[in-house]
N, C-alpha and C positions, 0 to 999 in steps of 0.2 A: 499725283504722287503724295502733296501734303498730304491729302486726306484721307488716303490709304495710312498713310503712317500715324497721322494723328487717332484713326478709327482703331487703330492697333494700340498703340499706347493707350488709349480709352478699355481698352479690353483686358487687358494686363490689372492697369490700376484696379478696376474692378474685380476680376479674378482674386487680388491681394486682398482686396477689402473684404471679399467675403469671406476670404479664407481667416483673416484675423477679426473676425465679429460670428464666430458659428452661435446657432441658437441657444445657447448658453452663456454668452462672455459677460452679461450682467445681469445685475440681483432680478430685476423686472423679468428676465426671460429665463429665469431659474426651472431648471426643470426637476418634476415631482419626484419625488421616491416613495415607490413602494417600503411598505416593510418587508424585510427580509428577503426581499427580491436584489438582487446584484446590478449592477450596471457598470459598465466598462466603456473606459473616455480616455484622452490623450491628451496630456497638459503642456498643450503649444501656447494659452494665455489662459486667462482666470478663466474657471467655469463654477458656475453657481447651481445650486441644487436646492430645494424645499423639502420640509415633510410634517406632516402633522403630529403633533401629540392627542394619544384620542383623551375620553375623560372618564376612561373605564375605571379609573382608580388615581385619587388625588397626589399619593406621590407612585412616582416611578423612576428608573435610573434609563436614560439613553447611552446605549453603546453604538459609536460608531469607529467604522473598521475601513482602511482606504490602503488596497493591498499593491504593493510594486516594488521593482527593482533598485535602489538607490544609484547604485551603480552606473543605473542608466538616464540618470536625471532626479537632484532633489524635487519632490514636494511637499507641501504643507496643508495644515486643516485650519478652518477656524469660524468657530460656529455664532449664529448670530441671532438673536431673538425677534418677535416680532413687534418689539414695542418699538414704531419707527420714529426717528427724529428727522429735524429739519436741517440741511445741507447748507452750507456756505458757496454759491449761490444761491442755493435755492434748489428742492427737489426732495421729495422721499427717501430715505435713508432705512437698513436698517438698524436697529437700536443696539445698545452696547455690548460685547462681545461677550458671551455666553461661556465658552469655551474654546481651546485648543489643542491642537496637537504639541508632543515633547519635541517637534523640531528635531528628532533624531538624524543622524548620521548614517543609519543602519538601516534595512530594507522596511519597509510601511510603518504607519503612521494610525494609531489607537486613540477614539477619543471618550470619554467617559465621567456621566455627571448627572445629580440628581436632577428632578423637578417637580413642583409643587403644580399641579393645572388641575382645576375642576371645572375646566371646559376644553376643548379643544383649542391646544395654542399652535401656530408653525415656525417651525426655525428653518434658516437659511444656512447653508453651508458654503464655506468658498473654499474650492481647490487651488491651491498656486503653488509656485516653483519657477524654475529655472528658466521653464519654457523651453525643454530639450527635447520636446514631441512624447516623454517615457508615456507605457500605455500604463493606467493602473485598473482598479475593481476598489470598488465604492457599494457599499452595505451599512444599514442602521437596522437598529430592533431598539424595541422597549422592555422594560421589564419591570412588575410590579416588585415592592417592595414585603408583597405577604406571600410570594412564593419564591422559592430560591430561584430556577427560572422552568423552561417549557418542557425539560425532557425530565424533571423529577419526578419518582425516584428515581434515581439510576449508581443507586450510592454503593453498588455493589456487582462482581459479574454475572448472575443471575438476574438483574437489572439492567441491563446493556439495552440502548436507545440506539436502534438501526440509523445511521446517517449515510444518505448518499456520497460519488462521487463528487469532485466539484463542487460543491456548495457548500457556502458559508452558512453556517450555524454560530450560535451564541451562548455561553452559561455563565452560569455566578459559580467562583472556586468555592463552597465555604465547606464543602468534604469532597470525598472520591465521586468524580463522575467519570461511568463507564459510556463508551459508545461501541458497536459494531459496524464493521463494516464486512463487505463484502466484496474480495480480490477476483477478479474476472478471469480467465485462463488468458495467456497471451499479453497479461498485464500484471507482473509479480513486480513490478519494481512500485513500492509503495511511497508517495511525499506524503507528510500530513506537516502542517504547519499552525502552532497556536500564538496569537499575538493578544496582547492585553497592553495597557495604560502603567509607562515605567517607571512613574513619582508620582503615586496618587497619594497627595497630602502629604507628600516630603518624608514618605515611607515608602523603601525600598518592596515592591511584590516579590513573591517567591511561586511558581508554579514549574510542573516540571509535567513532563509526557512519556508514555510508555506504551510500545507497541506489542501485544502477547499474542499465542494464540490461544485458538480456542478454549485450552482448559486454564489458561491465566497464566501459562509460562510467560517469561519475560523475554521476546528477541531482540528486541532493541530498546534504547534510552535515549531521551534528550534530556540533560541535565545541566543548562546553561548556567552560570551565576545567577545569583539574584536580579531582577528586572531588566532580564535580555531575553527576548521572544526565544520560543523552542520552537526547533525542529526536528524532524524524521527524513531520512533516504534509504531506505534500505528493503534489499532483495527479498523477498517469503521465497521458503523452500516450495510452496505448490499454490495455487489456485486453493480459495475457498474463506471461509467463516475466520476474522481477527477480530482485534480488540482495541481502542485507546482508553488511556484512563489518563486523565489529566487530575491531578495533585499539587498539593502547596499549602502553605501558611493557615490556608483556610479563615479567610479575612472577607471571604464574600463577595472580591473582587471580579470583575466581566469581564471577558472571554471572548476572542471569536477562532472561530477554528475549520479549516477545512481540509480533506484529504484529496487524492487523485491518486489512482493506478495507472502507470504507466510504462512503457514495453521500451528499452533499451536496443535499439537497432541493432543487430550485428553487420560485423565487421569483414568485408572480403580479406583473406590474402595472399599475393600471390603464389602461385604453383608452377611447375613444368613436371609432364609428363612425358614418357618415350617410348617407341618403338622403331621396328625395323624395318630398313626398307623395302617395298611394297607389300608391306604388312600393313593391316589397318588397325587402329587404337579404340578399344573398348572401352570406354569412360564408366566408371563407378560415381556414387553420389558425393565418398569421400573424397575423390578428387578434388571437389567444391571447398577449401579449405578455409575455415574463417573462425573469430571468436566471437565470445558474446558472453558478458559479465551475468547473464540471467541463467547460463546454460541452456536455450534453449534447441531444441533439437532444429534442423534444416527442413524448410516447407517446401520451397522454392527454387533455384537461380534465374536471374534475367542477363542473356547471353545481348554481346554488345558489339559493336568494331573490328566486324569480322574481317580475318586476315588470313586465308585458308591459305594461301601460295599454291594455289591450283588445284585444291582436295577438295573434298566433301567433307561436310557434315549433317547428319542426319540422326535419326531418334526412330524411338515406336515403328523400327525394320524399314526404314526407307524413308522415312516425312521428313523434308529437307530443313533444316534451323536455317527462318531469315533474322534479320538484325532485331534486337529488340525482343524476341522472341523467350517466354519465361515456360523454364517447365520444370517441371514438379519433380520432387527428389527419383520418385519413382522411374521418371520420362528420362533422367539424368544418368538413370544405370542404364539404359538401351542408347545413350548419345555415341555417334561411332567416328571415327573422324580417317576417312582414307584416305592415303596422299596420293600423288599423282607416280605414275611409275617410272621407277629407275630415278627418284629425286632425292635427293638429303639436304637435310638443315638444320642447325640448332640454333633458334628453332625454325621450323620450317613455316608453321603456324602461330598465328595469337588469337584471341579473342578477349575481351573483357568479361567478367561477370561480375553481378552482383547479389547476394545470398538474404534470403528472405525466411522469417519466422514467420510470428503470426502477422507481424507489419511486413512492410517493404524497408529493406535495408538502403542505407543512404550512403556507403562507400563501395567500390569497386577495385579490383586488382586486377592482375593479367595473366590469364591461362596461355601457356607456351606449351608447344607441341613439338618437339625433338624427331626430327626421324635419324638414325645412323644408317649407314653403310653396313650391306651385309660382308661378312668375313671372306675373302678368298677360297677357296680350293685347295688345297698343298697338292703340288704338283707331283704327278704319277712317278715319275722316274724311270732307270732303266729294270727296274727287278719287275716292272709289272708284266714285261713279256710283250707289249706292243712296243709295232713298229715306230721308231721317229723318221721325220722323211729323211735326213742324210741318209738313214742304215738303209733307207727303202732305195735310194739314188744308188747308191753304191752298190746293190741286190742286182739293180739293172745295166748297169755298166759293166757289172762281171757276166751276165747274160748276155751283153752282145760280145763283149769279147769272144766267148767261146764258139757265138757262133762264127765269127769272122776267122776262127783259129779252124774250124770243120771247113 
């Protein structure tokens, strides 16, 4: 039994160790970065990162961009050159701190700063924080000092530099740069988010963002204070061809910036429908009742927790709905739902659904089925000329009298 227990605790401790030493927790195990390539990590302890300066051009400015929640856990940057010193004990080091991040309060972390290389130098970068597991995305690029940066010209909307979703890109502010993008159907709700370095040189930056469409209208603004990261949320009337144009002081200062299209779920809500009894219930698509901040029209429902109280339900003239079961607005107007006879209840039936655009929808509500009681009869009375049995009893009882009276 010790050794059962001891070979257990042997397995644990290790399980921890690896888990607080992943292949990055030190400068030796520093992993590379591409430029302009992204990479996404989780700062449960220090992770280290490398990248090269090439020697295409003796100065250049590095921007790097380390995007996350604060909310969900401080982190920090801080970059380190490769000139390494000697440790106390004893060990490789790397050399004096290069740069850092502003230690902001506020969602990610910008870092930004010249460098003089006529050869290939590498810098080390350390992420840290809280250690609250937040996940973030980590991007650097270079940029020469004799071009503003990669997408110019783009100083005007005739000029517009096509940028992907999801990906960070980078610019120097020093006039108007345009980018397009391109809104996917199913995906109208637009983020774009630009972050840049908030006391370069104990001068406040000024940069602002603007989302238009096609012909340069203006639909939306981010116009924060002076050196507070901008952002965008906001819904396009349709699918197709926009615009960013990012603005400011025009000081020359870097940039990193990226957008995403994405589709606001709708929302079930509940309904009850009715009919009579042994009557059956014709379901329409509007039955399926719900909202949805994008307007988008109804693709789907996914029917749920069926609760028929002894009826049926069925679609497309007889194909029974089992649990689970999702069907298209179309399939929605032929769903029928017949109770069983001579039954009432309000309601008699439930199911859940949940309402689907071009995503699948992530709330559900409860479809109630009502059946009432058909009305009575009013009773015939004596004008209508039929017999009631007394007056019929009475008919026969003066018939045998008479005859017992012959």
């Amino acid at each position: 039994m010790r050794t059962v227990f001891f070979t257990i605790l042997a397995f644990f401790l290790t399980t921890i160790a690896i888990a607080e030493t992943e292949p990055n927790s030190t400068w030796q195990d520093a992993e590379a970065l591409l430029q302009d390539i992204s990479v996404t990590g989780t700062q449960s302890d220090d992770d280290w990162y490398k990248f090269t300066i090439s020697d295409n051009q003796a100065v250049k400015r590095v921007l790097i961009d380390l995007k996350f929640t604060h909310a969900d856990g401080n982190i920090d940057v801080i970059v380190y050159g490769d000139d390494f010193v000697i440790s106390d004990p004893g060990g490789l080091l790397p050399g004096l701190t290069t740069d850092f991040s502003d230690g902001s309060t506020s969602d990610d972390e910008f870092v930004e700063f010249n460098v003089t290389a006529t050869d290939p130098e590498t810098y080390y970068i350390l992420v840290s924080g809280d250690g609250s597991n937040n996940s973030y995305t980590l991007t650097w690029t270079e940029l020469t000092s004799t071009t503003d940066d990669g997408f110019e010209p783009n100083d005007i909307l005739g000029d517009s530099k096509a940028i992907d979703a999801d990906k960070v890109v980078f610019g120097k502010q020093s006039n108007d740069d345009w980018y397009s993008i391109q809104v996917a159907p199913g995906q109208r709700r637009v983020l774009a988010s630009l972050r840049f370095y908030n006391t370069d040189y104990s001068a406040t930056i000024e940069m602002n963002m603007q989302l238009t469409d096609a012909s340069s209208a203006v639909i939306a603004t981010s116009a924060n204070a002076p050196g507070i990261n901008e952002s965008i949320d906001h819904v396009v009337p349709s699918p197709g061809s926009y615009h960013l144009r990012i603005y400011g002081d025009d000081n020359r200062d870097g940039y990193a910036l990226d957008w995403s299209g994405t589709n606001e779920p709708p929302q079930a809500t509940a309904n009850t429908v009715s009919t009579t009894e042994n009557a059956p219930y014709n379901f329409v698509s509007g039955d399926f009742t719900f909202s949805d901040s994008e307007g988008d029209s109804l693709v789907s429902a996914t029917l749920s927790n069926l609760s028929l109280g002894g009826g049926t339900l069925t679609h497309s003239s007889g194909t029974p709905v089992n649990d689970s079961d999702t069907l298209t607005a179309a399939q929605l107007d032929t769903l029928v739902y017949t109770p069983p006879a001579d039954t009432t209840g309000s309601p008699l039936a439930t199911f859940d659904f949940m309402v689907n655009d071009a995503d699948a929808g992530t709330i559900s509500a409860q479809m109630g089925i009502e059946v009432v009681a058909v009305a009575a009869a009013p009773s015939s009375g004596g004008s209508s000329g039929a017999f009631s049995p007394v007056w019929l009893l009475a008919l026969m009882l003066i018939g045998l009298a008479r005859r017992v009276h012959r």
